[in-house]
N, C-alpha and C positions, 0 to 999 in steps of 0.2 A: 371541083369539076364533076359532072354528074356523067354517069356510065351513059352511052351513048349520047345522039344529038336532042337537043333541048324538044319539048312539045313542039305541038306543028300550029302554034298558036292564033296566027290568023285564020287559019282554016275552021281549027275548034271555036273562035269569037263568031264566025259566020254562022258556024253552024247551032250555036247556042240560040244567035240572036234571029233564026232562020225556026228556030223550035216553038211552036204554036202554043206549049201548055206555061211557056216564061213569058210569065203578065209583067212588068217590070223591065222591062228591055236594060238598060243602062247600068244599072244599079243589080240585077241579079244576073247576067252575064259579068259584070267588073267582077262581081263577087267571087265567081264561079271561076273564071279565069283566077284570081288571088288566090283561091283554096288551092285549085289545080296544080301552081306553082309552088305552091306551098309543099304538097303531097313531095314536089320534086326534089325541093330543097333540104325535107326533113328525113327523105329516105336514101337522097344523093343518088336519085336514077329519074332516066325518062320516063314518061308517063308511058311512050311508047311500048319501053321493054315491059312494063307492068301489065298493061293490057294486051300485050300477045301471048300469053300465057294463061289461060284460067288458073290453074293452081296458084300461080305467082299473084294474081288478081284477089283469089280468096284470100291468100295469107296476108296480103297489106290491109286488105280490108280488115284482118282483123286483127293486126298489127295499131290500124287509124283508133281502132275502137279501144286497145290498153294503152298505146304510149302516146294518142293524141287529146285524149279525154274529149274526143270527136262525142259530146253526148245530143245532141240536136242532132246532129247526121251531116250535117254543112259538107263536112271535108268529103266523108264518103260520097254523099253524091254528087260533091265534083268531078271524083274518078270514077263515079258511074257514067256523068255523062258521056268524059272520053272515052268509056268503053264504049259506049251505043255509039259517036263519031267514028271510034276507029274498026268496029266490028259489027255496023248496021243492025246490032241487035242486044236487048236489055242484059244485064248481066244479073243472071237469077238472086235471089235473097240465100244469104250465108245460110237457111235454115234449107233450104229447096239447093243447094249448089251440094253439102255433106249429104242428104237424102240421096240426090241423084250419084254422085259419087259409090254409094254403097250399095248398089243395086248391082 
């Protein structure tokens, strides 16, 4: 059972398939949405709680990058999307998120 309520998944498929720069409609939203779920299944939490947190945001990300062998980036920018769905705005690069952190 996954800590909190599951993604808000039809919302996030509109808003994929609503997204100008996914050439691919059917086939890279299915996709996106299955990594998504994925992300949820393999960490046992909603996407939700993930993406109201930056910190909690950085450490799965790079969490995705040792225990998912995420090496094309697929999964990550699944939960990138739902960051930009659930927080209207990009969730910076792991390298620019410790920068601004350290400032």
């Amino acid at each position: 059972m996954l800590k909190g309520d599951d993604m808000r998944e039809s919302d996030f498929q509109s808003f994929l398939t609503e997204d100008g720069n996914i050439k691919s409609k059917t086939k890279a939203v299915n996709s996106r949405m299955s990594k998504a779920r994925l992300v949820e299944r393999h960490f046992n939490v909603c996407l939700d709680t993930i993406v109201s947190d930056d910190e909690r945001m950085f450490d799965t990300l790079v969490r995705i990058k040792q225990e998912m062998k995420d090496t094309n980036g697929n999964v990550s920018n699944a939960l990138r999307k739902y960051y930009e769905f659930s927080n209207g705005r990009r969730f910076p690069t792991l390298l620019e998120y410790k920068s601004a952190e350290r400032r």
